[in-house]
C-alpha positions in Angstrom: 0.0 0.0 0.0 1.3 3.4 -1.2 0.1 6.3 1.1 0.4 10.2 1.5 -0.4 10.3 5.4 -1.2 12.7 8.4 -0.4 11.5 11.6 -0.1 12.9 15.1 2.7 11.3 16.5 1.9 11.8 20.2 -0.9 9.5 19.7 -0.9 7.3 16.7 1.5 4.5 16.6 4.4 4.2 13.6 6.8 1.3 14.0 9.5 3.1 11.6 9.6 6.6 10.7 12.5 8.1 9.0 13.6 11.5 8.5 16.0 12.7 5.7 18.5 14.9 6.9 20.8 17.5 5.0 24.3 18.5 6.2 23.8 22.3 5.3 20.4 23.1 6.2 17.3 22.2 7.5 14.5 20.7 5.0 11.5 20.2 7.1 9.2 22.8 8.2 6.4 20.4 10.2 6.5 21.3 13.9 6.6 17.6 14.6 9.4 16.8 12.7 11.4 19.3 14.1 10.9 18.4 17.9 12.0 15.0 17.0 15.3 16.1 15.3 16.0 18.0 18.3 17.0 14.2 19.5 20.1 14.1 17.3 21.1 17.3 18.4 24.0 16.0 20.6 24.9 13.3 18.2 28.6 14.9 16.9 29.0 11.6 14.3 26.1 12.6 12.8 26.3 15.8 10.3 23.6 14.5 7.7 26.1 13.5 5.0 25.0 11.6 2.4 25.3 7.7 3.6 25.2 9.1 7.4 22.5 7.4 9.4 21.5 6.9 13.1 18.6 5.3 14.7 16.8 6.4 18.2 14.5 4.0 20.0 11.1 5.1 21.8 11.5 9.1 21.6 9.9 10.2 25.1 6.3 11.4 24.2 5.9 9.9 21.0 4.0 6.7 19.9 7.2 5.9 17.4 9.1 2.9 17.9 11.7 3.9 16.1 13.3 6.7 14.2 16.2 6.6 11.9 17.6 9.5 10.6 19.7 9.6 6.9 21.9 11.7 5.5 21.1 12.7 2.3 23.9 15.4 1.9 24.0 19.0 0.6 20.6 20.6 -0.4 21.7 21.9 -3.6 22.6 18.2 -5.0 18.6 17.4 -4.1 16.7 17.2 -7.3 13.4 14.5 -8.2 16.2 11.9 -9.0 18.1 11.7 -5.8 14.8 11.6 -3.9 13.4 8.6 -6.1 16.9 7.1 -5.3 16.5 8.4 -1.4 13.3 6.6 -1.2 14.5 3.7 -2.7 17.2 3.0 -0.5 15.2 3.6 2.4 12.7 0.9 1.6 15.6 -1.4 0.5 17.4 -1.2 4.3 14.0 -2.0 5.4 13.3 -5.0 3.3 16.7 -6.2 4.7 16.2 -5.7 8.3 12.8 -7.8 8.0 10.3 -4.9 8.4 6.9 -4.9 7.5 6.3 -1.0 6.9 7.4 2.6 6.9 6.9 5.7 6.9 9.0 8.7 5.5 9.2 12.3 6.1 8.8 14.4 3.2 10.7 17.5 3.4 9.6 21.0 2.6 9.4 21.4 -1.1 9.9 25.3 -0.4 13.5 25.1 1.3 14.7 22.4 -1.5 13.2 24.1 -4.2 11.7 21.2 -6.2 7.9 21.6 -7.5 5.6 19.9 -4.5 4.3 17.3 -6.8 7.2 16.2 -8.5 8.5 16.0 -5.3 5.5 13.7 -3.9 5.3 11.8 -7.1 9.5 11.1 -7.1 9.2 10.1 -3.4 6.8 7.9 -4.1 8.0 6.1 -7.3 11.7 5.4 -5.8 9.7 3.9 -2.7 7.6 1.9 -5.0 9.9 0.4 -7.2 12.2 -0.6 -4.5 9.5 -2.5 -3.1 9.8 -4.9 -5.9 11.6 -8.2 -5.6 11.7 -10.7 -8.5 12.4 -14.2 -6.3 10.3 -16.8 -8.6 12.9 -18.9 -9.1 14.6 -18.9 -5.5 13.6 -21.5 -3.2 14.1 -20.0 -0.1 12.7 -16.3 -0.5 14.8 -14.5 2.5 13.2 -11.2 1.7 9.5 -10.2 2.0 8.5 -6.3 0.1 6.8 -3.7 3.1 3.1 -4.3 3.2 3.4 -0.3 3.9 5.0 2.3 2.5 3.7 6.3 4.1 5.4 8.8 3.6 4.2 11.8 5.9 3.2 15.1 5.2 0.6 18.4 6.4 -3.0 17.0 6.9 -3.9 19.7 3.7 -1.0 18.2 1.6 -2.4 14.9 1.7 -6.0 16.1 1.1 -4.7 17.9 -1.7 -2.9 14.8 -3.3 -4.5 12.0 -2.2 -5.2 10.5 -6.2 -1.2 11.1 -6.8 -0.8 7.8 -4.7 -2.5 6.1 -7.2 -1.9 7.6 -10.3 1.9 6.3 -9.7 1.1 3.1 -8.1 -0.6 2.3 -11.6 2.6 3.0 -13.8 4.8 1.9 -11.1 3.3 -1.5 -11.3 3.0 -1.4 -14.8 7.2 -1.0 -14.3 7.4 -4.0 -12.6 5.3 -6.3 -14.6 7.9 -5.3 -18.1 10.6 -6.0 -15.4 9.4 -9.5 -14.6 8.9 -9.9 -18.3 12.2 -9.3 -19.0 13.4 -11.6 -15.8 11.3 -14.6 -17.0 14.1 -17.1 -18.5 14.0 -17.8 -22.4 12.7 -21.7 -21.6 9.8 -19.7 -19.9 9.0 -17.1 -22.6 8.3 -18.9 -25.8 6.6 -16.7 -28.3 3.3 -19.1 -27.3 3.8 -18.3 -23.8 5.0 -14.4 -23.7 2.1 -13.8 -26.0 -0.4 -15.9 -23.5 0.8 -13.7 -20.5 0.7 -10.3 -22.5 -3.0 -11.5 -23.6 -4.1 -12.2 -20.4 -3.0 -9.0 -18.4 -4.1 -6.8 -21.6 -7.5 -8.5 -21.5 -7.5 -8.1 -17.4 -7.1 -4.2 -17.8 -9.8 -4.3 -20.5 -7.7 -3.3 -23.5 -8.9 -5.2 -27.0 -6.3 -8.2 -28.1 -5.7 -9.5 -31.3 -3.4 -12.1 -31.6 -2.2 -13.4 -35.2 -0.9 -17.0 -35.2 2.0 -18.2 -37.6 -0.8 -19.3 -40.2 -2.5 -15.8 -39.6 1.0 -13.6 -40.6 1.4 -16.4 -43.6 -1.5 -15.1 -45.1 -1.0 -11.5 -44.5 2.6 -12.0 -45.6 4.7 -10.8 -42.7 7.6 -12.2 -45.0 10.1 -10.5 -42.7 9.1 -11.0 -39.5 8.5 -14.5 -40.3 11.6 -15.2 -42.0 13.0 -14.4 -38.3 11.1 -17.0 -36.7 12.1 -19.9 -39.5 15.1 -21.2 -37.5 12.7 -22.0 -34.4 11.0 -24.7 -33.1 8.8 -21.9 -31.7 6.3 -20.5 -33.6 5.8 -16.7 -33.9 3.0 -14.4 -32.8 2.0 -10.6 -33.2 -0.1 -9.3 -30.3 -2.5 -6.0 -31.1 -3.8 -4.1 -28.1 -5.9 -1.7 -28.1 -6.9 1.5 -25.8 -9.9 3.5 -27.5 -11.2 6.1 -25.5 -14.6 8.0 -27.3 -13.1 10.3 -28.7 -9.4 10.8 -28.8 -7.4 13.5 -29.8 -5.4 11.8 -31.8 -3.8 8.0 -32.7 -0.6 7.2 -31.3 0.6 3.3 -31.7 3.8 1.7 -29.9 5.4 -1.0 -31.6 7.9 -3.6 -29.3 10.9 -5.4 -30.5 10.0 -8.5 -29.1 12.6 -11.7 -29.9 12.2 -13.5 -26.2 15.6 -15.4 -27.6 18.7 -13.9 -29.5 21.3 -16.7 -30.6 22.0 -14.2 -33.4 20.5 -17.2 -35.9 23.6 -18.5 -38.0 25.3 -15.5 -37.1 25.4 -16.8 -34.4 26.6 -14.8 -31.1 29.6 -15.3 -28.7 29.4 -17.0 -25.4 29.5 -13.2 -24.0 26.7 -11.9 -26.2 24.5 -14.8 -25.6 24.2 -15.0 -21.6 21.5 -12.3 -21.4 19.7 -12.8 -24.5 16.5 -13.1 -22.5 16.0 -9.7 -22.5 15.9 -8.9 -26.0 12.1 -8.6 -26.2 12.6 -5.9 -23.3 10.6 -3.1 -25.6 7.6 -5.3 -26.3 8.3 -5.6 -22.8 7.7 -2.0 -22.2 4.8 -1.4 -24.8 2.8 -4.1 -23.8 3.3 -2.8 -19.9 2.6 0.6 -20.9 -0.7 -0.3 -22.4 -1.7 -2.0 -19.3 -0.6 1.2 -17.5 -2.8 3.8 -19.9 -5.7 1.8 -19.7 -5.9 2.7 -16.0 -4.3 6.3 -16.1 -7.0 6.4 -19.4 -5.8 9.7 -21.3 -7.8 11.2 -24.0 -5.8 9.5 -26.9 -5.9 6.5 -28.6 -3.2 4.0 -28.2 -1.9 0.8 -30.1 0.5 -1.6 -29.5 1.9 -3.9 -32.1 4.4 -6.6 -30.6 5.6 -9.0 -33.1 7.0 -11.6 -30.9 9.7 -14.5 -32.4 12.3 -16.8 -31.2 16.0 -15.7 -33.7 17.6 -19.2 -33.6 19.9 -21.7 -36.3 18.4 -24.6 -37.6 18.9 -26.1 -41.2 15.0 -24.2 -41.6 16.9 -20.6 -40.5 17.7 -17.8 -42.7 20.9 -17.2 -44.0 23.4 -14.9 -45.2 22.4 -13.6 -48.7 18.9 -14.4 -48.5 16.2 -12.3 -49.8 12.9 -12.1 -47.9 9.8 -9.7 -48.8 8.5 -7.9 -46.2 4.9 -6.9 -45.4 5.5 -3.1 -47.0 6.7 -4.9 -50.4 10.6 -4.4 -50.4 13.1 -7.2 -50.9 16.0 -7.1 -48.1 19.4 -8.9 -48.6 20.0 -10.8 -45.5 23.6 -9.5 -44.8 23.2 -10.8 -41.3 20.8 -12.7 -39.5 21.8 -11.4 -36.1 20.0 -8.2 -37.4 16.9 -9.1 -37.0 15.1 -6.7 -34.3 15.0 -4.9 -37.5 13.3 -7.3 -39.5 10.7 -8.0 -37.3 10.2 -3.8 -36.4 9.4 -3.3 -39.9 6.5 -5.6 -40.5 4.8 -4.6 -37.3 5.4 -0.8 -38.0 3.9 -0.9 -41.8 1.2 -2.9 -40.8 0.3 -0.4 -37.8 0.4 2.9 -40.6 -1.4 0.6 -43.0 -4.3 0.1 -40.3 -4.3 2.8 -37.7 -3.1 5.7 -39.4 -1.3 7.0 -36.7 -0.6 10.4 -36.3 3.0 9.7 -34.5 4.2 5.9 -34.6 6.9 5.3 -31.8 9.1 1.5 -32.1 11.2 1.0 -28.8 13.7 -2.0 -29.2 17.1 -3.3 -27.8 18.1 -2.9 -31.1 21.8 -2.3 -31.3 25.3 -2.6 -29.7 26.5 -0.1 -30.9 24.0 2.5 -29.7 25.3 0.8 -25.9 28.9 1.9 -27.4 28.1 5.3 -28.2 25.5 6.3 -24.7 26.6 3.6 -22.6 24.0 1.7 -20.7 22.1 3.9 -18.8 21.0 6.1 -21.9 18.9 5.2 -24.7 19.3 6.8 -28.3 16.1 8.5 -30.2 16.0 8.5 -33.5 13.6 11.0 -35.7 13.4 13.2 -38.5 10.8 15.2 -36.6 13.3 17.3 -33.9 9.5 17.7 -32.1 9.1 14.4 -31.1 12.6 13.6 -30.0 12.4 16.5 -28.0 9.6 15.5 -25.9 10.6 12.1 -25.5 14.0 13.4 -24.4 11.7 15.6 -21.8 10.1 12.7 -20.8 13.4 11.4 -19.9 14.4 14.0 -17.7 11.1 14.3 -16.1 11.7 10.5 -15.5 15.2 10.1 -15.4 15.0 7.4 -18.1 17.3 9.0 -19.8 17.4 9.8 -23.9 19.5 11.3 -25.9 18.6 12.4 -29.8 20.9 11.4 -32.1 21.6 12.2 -35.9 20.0 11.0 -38.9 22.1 12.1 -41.7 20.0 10.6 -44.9 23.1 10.0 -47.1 23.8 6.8 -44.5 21.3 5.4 -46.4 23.7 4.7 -49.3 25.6 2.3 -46.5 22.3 -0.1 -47.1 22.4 -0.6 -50.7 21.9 -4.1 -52.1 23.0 -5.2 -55.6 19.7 -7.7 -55.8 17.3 -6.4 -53.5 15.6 -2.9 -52.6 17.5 -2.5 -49.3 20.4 -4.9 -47.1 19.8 -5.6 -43.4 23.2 -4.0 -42.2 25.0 -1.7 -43.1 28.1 -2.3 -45.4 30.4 -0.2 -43.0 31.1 -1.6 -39.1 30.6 2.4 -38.2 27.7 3.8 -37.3 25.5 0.7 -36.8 22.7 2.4 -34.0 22.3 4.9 -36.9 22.0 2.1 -40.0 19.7 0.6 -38.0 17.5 3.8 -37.4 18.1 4.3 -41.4 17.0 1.0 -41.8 13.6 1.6 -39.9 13.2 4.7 -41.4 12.9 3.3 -45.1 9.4 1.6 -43.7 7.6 4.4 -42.2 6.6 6.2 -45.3 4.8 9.6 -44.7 3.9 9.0 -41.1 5.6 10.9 -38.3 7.8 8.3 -35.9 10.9 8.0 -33.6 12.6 4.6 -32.8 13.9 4.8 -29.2 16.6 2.2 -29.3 17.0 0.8 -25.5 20.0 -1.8 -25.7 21.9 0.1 -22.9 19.5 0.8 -20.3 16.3 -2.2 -20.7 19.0 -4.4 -18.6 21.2 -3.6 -15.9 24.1 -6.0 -14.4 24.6 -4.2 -10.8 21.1 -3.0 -8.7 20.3 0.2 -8.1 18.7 2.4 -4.9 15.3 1.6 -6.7 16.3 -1.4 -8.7 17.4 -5.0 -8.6 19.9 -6.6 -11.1 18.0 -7.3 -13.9 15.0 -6.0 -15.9 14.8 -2.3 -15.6 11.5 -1.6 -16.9 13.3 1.0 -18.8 10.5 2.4 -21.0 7.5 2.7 -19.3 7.5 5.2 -16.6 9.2 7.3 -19.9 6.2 6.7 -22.8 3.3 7.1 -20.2 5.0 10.7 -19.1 5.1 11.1 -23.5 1.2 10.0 -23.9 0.1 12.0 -20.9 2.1 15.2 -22.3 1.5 15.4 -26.0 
């Protein structure tokens, strides 16, 4: 349970309250608050440094079993970010130390200078997320996620806000379902069975589900897509979902790279490359989540996803090298390698969307490339447009959610780097420079007239190390960052 509370300490009970404390000046302006920090006074150690912390047992005259107290350093290094991450943390030491709830102090917005609702709403989605824990597979399941999570605030404040709590509960959990998702093992998440789970939750939240079989894209001629899925045992699927409100500004639709295995096909990968291959349908991942999440935060647009969902592996039945397939648009590709097949896949999905929906802005998010992860790293995903107004407000989004973007160029004689001698267009490029941008290229020659941006999420959909609001894993990269986009257009 996710909670902006009142509570009058001197006669309500709270097992764990903590109180963020900065070295240089004082954040809080609630009268309570400051007669319990009077109780640290005398503590020397304790300066409110970021990583300082100190806990006081049964403060005389308050019902509050325990108060710990955390440094969360300088004011001016305070921003919505650190706060998600304070939050976060907090929750995580709880979770450790086996306790069932808690409840945090939210400073004064005024004396850090953050916007009150950012401030709530980043409080609440760092505490949120850290709440998650992703133990299917563990036996014995040492940690248990708070039951309660409060954070406290003015009587008014809470009155004021009291739908924020769940406005970001819904695209929190929406977060944490791509996360899972992306967590489930390959052996788990056939195309059969990702496409089962997607169908199920979308159907749950009410959204309208189409599902094309193998025999289904056969007839429609998804040549692309399912020249993909030939070296497989496991048969592809598309998923269609659906959010119609009665009358929508506009049409925006979402398509998810979504390959729930990546052996690279008879290109086949390194040892290296193929040890987290699970996560490589990590943006169907994300559409599909967000979906779930807009049909619950319901804004007055219409929204479509498209997830064409396959399994890239060798077989004597799998593409190869100097292939030519037909995809659903009508252009032959030259296979110039099969471990470029996000690509393939995209490209169906996306002329099949602007063939049906029309859209007035068609968005792709994939773990498309390596070299996008060489150029941002891995905590920054690339966006690629021709129209500098959409990048810019998905890059917005990013800052407003801290999943980061970054636009990046789209020079149109790198086209020229996809020339085939037999076919209309080659899968790769024919230099080893520049492939995040070939790719984008790539996508580009698909989308006709219609206004899009691919948002290419290799780095960031997967992260090795945890963070404060985190675990190893799935990042859920994607979702928190497209509902901000569809609630802001």
């Amino acid at each position: 349970m996710l909670r902006l509370k009142n509570v009058d300490f001197n006669k309500d009970k709270v097992k764990t309250f903590v109180i963020p404390v900065c070295e240089d000046k004082d954040i809080h302006d609630n009268r309570l608050v400051s007669s319990i920090k009077k109780e640290i006074s005398g503590i020397k150690e304790f300066k409110g440094r970021k990583g300082d912390e100190v806990t006081l047992y049964n403060i005389s005259g308050k019902k509050i079993e325990k108060v710990i107290f955390i440094g969360i350093g300088k004011v001016e290094t305070i921003d919505a970010e650190s706060l998600r991450a304070f939050a976060g943390s907090v929750v995580k030491k709880c979770i450790q130390k086996g306790f069932g709830e808690v409840m945090i102090s939210v400073p004064s917005a005024g004396k850090i200078k953050i916007e009150l609702q950012l401030m709530l709403k980043s409080l609440m989605e760092g505490g949120y997320l850290g709440n998650h824990i992703f133990d299917k597979y563990k036996k014995d399941k040492k940690n248990k996620p708070l039951k309660r999570i409060d954070f406290f605030v003015k009587a008014d404040i809470a009155k004021k806000f009291n739908r924020l709590s769940s406005h970001v509960k819904k695209i929190c959990d929406s977060t944490i379902i791509a996360r899972e998702w992306v967590n489930t093992p390959s052996n788990d998440k056939k195309p059969v069975d990702f496409t089962k789970s997607i169908a199920a939750l979308g159907k749950k939240a009410g959204l309208n589900i189409t599902v094309l079989d193998e025999k289904q894209l056969k007839m429609k001629k998804f040549g692309s897509l399912l020249a993909v899925a030939a070296g497989s045992i496991n048969k592809p699927r598309m998923v269609i979902m659906e959010y119609s409100p009665k009358k929508p500004r506009k049409t925006v639709v979402l398509v998810g790279k979504g390959v729930t295995f990546d052996s690279g096909g008879i290109n086949l990968k390194t040892s290296e490359g193929l040890n987290n291959m699970k996560m490589d349908m990590a943006g169907a991942a994300a559409v599909a989540s967000t979906l779930i999440a807009v049909s619950n935060i319901k804004p007055d647009i219409k929204v479509v996803g498209v997830l064409p969902i396959v399994e890239n592996m060798p077989s004597g039945s799998a593409i190869r090298p100097g292939d030519v397939i037909k995809s659903f648009e009508g252009k032959t590709i030259e296979i110039g390698n099969t471990d470029a097949e996000g690509r393939l896949i995209l490209i169906d999905a996306m002329a099949y969307a602007i063939k049906k929906y029309k859209p007035n802005v068609l968005i792709d998010v994939a773990t498309l490339t390596g070299a996008c992860v060489v150029a941002l790293g891995e905590k920054i995903a690339g966006v690629f447009s021709f129209d500098n107004k959409i990048a810019d407000s998905i890059v917005k989004s990013g800052e407003r959610t801290f999943e980061r973007c970054w636009q990046m160029p789209m020079p149109k004689d790198y086209k020229e780097f996809l020339k085939s001698e037999i076919a209309d267009i080659k899968n790769i490029g024919n230099s080893r420079y520049g492939g995040a941008i070939t790719a984008a290229m790539f996508l580009s020659e698909f989308t006709g007239d219609t206004k899009w941006a691919h948002i290419d999420i290799a780095g960031p959909a997967f992260i090795n190390k945890g963070t404060a609001y985190c675990g190893a894993g799935g990042s859920g990269f994607g979702v928190r960052l497209l509902c901000d986009y569809l609630e802001n257009i």
